[in-house]
ZADO-1210 file (C-alpha; in nm, 4 decimals, padded with zeros to 6 digits):
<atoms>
<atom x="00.0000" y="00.0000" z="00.0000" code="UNK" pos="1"/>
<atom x="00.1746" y="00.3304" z="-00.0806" code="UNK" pos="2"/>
<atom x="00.1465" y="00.6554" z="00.0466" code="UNK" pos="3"/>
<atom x="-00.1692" y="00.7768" z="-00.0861" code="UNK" pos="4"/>
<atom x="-00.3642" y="00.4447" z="00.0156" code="UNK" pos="5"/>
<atom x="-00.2496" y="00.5147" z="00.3696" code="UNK" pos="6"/>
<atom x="-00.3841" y="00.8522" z="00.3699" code="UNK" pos="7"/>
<atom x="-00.6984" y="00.7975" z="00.2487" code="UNK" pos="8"/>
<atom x="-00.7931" y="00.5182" z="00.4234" code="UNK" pos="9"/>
<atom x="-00.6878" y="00.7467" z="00.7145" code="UNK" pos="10"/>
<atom x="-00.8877" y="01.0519" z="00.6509" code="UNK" pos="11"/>
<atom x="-01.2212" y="00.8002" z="00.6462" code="UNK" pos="12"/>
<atom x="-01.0497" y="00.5958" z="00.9755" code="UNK" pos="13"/>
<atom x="-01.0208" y="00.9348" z="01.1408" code="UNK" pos="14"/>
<atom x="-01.3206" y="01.1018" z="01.0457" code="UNK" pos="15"/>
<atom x="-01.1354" y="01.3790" z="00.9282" code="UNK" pos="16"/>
<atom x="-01.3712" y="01.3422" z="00.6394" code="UNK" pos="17"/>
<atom x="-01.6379" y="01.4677" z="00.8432" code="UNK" pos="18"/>
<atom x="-01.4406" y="01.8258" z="01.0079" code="UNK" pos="19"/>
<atom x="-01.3466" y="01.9043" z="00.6742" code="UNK" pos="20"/>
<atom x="-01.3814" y="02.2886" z="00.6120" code="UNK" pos="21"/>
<atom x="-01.3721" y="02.2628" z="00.2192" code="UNK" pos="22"/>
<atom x="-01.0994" y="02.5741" z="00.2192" code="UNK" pos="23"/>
<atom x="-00.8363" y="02.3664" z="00.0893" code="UNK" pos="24"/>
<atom x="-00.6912" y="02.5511" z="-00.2177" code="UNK" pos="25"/>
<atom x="-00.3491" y="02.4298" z="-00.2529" code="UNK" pos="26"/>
<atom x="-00.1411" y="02.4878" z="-00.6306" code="UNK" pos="27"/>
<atom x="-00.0478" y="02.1310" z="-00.8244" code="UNK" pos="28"/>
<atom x="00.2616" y="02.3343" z="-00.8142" code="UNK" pos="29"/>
<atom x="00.3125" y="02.3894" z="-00.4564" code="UNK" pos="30"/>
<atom x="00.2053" y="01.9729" z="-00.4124" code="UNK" pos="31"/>
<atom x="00.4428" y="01.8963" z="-00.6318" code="UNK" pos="32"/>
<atom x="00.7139" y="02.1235" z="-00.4970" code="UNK" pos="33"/>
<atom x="00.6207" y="01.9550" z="-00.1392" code="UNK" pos="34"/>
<atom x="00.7171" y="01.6276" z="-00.2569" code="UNK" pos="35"/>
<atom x="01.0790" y="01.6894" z="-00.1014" code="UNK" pos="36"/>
<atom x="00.9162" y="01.6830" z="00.2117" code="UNK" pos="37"/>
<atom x="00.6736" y="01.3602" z="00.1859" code="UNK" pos="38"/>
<atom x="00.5239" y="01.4200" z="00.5126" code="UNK" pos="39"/>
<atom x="00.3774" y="01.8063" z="00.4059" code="UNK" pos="40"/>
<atom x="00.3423" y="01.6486" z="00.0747" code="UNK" pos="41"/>
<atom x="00.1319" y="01.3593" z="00.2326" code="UNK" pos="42"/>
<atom x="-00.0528" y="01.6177" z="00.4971" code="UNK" pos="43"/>
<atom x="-00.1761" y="01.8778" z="00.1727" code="UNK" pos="44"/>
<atom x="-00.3076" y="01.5656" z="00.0125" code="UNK" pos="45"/>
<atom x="-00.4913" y="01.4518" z="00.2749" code="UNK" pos="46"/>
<atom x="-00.6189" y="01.7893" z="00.3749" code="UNK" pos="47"/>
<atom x="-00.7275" y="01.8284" z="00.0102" code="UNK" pos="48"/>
<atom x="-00.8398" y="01.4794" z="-00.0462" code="UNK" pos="49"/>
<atom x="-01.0650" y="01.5573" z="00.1924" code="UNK" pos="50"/>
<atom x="-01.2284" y="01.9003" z="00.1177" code="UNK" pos="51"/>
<atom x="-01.2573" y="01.7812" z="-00.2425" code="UNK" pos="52"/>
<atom x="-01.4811" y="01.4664" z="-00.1335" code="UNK" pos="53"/>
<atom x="-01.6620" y="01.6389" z="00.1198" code="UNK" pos="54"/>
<atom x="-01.7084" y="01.9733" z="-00.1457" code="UNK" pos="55"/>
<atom x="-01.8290" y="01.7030" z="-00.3859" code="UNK" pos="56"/>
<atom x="-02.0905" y="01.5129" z="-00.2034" code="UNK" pos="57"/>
<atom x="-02.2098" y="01.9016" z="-00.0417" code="UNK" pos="58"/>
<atom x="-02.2269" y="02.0006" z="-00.4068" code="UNK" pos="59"/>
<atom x="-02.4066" y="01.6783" z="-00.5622" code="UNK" pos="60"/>
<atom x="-02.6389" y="01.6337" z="-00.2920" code="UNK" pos="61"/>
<atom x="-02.7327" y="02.0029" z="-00.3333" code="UNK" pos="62"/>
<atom x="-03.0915" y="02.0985" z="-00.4876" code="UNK" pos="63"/>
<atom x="-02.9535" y="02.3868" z="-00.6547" code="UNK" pos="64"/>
<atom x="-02.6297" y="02.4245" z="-00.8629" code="UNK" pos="65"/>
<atom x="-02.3909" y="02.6911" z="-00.7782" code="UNK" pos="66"/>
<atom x="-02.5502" y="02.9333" z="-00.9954" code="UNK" pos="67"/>
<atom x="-02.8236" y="02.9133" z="-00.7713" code="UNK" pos="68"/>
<atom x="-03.0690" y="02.7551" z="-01.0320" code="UNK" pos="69"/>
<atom x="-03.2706" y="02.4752" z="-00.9295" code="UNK" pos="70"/>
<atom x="-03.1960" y="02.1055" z="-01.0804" code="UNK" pos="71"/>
<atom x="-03.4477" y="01.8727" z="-01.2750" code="UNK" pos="72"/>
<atom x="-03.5902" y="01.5861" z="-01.0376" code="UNK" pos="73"/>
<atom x="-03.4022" y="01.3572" z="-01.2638" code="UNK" pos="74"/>
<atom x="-03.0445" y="01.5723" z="-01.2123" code="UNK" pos="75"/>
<atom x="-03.1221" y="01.5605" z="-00.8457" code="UNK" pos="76"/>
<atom x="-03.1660" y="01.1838" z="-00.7989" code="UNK" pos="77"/>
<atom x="-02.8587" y="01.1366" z="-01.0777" code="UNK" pos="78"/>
<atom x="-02.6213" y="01.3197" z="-00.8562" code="UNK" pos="79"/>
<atom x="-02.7733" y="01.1409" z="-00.5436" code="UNK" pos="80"/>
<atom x="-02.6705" y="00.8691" z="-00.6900" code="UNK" pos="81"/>
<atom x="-02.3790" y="00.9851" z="-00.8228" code="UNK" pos="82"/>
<atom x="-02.2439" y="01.1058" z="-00.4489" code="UNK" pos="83"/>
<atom x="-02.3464" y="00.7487" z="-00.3318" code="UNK" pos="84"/>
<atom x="-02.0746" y="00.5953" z="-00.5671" code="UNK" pos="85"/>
<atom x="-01.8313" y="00.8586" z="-00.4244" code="UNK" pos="86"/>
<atom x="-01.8957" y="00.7656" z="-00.0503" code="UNK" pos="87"/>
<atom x="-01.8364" y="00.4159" z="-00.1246" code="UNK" pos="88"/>
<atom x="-01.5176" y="00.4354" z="-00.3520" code="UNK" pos="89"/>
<atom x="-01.3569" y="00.7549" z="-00.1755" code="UNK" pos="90"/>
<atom x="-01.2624" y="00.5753" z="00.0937" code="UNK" pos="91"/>
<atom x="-01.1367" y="00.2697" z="-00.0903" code="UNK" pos="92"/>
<atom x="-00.9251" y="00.3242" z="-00.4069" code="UNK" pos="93"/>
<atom x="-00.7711" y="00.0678" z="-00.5104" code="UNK" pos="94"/>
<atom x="-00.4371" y="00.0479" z="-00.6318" code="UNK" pos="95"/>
<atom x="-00.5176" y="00.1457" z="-00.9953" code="UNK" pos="96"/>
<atom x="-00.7550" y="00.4004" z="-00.8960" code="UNK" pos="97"/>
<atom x="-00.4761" y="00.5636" z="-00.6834" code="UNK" pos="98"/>
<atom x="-00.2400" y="00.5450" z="-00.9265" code="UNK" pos="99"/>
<atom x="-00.4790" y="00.6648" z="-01.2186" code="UNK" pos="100"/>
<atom x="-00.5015" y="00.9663" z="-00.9734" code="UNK" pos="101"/>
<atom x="-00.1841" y="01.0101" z="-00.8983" code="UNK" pos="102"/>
<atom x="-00.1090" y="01.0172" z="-01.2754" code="UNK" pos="103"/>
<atom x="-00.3500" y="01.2603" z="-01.3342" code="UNK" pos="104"/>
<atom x="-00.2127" y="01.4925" z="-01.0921" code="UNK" pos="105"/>
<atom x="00.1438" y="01.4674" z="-01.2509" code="UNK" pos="106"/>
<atom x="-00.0286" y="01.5940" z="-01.5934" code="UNK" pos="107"/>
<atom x="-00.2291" y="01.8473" z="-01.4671" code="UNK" pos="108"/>
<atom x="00.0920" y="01.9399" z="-01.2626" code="UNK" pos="109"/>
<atom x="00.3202" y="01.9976" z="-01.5836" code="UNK" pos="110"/>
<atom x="00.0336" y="02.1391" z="-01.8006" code="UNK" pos="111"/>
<atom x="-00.1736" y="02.3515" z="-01.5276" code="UNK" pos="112"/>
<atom x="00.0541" y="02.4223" z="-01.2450" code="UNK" pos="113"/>
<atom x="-00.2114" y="02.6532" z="-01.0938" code="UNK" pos="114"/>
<atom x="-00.4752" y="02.4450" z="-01.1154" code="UNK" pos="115"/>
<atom x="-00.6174" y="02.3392" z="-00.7541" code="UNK" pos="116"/>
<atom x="-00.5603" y="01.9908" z="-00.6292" code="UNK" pos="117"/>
<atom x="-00.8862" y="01.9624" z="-00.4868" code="UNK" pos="118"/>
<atom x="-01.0116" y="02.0310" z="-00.8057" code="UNK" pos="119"/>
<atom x="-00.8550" y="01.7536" z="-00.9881" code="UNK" pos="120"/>
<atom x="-00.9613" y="01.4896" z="-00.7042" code="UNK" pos="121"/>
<atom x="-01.3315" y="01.5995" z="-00.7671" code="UNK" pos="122"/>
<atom x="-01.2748" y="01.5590" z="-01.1295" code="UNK" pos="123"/>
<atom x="-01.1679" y="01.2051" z="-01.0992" code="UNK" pos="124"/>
<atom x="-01.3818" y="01.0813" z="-00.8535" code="UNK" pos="125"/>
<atom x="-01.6440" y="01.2129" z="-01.0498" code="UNK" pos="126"/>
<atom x="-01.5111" y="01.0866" z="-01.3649" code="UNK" pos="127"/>
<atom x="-01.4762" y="00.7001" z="-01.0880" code="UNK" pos="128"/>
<atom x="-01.8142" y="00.7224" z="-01.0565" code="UNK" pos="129"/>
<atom x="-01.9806" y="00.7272" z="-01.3949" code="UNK" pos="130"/>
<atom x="-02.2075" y="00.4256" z="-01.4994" code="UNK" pos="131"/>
<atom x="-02.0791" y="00.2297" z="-01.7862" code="UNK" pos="132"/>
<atom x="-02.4478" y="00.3895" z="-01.9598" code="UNK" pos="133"/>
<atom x="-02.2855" y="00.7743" z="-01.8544" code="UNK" pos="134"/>
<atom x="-01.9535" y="00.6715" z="-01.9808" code="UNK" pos="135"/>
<atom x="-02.1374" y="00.5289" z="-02.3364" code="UNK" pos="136"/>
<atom x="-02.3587" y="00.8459" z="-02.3360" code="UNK" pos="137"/>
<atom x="-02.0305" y="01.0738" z="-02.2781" code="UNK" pos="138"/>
<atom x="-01.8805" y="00.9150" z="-02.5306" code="UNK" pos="139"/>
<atom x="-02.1637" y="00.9356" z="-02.7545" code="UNK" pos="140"/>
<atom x="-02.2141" y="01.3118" z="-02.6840" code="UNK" pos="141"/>
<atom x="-01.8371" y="01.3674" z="-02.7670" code="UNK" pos="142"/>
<atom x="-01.8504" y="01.1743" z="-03.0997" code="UNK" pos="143"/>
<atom x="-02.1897" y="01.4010" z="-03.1793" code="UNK" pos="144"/>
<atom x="-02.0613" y="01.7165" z="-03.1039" code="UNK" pos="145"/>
<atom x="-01.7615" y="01.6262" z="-03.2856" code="UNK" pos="146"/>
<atom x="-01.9680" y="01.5196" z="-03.5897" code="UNK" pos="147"/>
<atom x="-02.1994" y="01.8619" z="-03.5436" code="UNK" pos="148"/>
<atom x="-01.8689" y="02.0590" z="-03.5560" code="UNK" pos="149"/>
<atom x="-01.7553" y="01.8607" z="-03.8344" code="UNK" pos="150"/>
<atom x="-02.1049" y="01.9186" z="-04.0261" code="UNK" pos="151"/>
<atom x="-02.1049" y="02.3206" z="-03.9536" code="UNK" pos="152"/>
<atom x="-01.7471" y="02.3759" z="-04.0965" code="UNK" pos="153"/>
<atom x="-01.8950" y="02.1919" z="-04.3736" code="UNK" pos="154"/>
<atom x="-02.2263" y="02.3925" z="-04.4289" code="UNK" pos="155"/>
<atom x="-02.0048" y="02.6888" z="-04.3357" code="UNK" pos="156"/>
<atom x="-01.7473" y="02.5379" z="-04.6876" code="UNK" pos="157"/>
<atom x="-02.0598" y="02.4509" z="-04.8635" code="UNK" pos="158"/>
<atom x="-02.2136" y="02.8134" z="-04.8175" code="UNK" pos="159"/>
<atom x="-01.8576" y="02.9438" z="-04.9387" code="UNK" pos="160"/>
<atom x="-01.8794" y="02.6923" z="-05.2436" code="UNK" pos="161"/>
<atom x="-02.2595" y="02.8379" z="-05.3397" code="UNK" pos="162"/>
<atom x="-02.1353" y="03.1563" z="-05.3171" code="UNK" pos="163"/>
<atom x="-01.8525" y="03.1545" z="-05.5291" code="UNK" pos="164"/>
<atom x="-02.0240" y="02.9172" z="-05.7763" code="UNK" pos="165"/>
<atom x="-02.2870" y="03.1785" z="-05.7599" code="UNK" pos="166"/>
<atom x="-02.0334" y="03.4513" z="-05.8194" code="UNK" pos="167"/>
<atom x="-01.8825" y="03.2054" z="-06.1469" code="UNK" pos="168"/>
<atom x="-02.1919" y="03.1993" z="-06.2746" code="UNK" pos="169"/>
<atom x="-02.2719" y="03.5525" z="-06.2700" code="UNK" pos="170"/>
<atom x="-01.9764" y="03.6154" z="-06.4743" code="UNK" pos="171"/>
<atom x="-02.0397" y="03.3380" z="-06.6842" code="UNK" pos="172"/>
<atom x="-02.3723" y="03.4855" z="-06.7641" code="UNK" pos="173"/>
<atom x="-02.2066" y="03.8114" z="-06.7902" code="UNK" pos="174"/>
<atom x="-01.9822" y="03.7069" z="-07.0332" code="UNK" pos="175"/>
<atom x="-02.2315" y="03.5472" z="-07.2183" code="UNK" pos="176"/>
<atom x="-02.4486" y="03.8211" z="-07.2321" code="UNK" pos="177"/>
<atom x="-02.1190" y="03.9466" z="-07.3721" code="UNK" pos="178"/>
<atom x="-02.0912" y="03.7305" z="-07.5933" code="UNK" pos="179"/>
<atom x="-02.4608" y="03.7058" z="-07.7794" code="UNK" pos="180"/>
<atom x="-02.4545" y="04.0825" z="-07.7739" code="UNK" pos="181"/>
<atom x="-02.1770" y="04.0969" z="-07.9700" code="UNK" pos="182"/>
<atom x="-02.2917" y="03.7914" z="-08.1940" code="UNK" pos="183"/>
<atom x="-02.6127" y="04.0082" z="-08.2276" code="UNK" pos="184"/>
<atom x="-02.4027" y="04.3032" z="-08.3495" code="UNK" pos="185"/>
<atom x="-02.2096" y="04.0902" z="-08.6159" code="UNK" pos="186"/>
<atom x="-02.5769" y="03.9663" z="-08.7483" code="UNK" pos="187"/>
<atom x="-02.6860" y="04.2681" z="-08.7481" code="UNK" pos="188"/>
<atom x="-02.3892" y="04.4259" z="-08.9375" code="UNK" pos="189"/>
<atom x="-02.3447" y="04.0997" z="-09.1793" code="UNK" pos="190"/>
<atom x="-02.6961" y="04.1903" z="-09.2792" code="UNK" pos="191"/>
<atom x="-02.6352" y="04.4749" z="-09.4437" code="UNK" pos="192"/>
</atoms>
C-alpha cells in the first residue's frame, strides 16, 4: 500500500472526512514542490483529499447548482446517486484508482501548475463514478458534437462553395451576355 492508500484510508479511519472545512486551495505546483518533504506532501493531500470529497458530495447532494438555479428531479436523484458511488469508492481506491489519480495529478501538474488539487480529485472521482451507460452516453455526446462541428465547418465550406459558384456563374452569364450581344451586333452588321 503506498502513500496515498495510507492517507486515504486514514482521513475516512479518522473522520477527518467529516471536520473538513472545504478551504483547501493548494497549487499542483506547490504539491508537487512539497514532494521533497513527503510528510507536508502527504498532509496537503490529505487535507485536500478531503475538502474535495466532502465539497463534492455538499455540491451533488445540493438541490440547486452553484448558480443558484434549481436542478431537474431527474439531475437531483442522478447526482444522489452519483455522491453514493463517491462515498463508497472515496474511501477505498484501489491500487489502480490511486495510481490513475496520482497520474493525473502529474499531468495536470506539468500542463496547469495553478490548477487546484482539490479540483482535480473531484474531477476524478467524479469521472470514478460514472455508470458504464454515462460513460457510453459521454462518449456518444463527444462523438456528436464532434460530428456537429464537423457538419457546420462543412455547411459553413458549402455556403462558401454556393457563393462563389454563384459569383462564377454571374460572370459566366455576364460574359455570355457578352458574348450574344456581340454575336447580335455581327448579325446585325453581316446583314447589311
Amino acid at each position: 500500500m503506498n502513500w496515498a492508500q495510507k492517507t486515504i484510508r486514514g482521513i475516512f479511519a479518522s473522520g477527518a472526512l467529516l471536520v473538513s472545512t472545504f478551504s483547501s486551495a493548494v497549487p499542483l505546483s506547490v504539491f508537487e514542490q512539497a514532494g521533497n518533504d513527503p510528510a507536508r506532501q502527504a498532509q496537503i493531500f490529505r487535507s485536500d483529499y478531503g475538502a474535495a470529497v466532502a465539497g463534492t458530495l455538499t455540491a451533488l447532494r445540493d438541490r440547486h447548482f452553484k448558480d443558484g438555479k434549481e436542478k431537474t428531479p431527474q439531475r437531483i436523484e442522478r447526482d444522489k446517486e452519483r455522491a453514493d458511488r463517491i462515498e463508497q469508492i472515496a474511501p477505498h481506491l484501489t491500487t489502480n484508482q490511486v495510481k490513475a489519480l496520482i497520474s493525473m495529478i502529474a499531468e495536470y501538474a506539468a500542463a496547469q501548475p495553478n490548477t487546484e488539487l482539490g479540483d482535480v480529485i473531484a474531477s476524478f472521482l467524479l469521472t470514478e463514478t460514472k455508470t458504464p451507460l454515462d460513460k457510453e452516453f459521454q462518449q456518444y455526446q463527444e462523438s456528436h458534437e464532434r460530428y456537429e462541428a464537423t457538419y457546420r465547418a462543412f455547411m459553413e465550406n458549402m455556403e462558401a462553395w454556393k457563393r462563389a459558384t454563384g459569383k462564377a456563374q454571374a460572370e459566366l452569364d455576364k460574359e455570355q451576355a457578352d458574348i450574344d450581344r456581340r454575336h447580335r451586333e455581327l448579325n446585325g452588321s453581316n446583314s447589311r
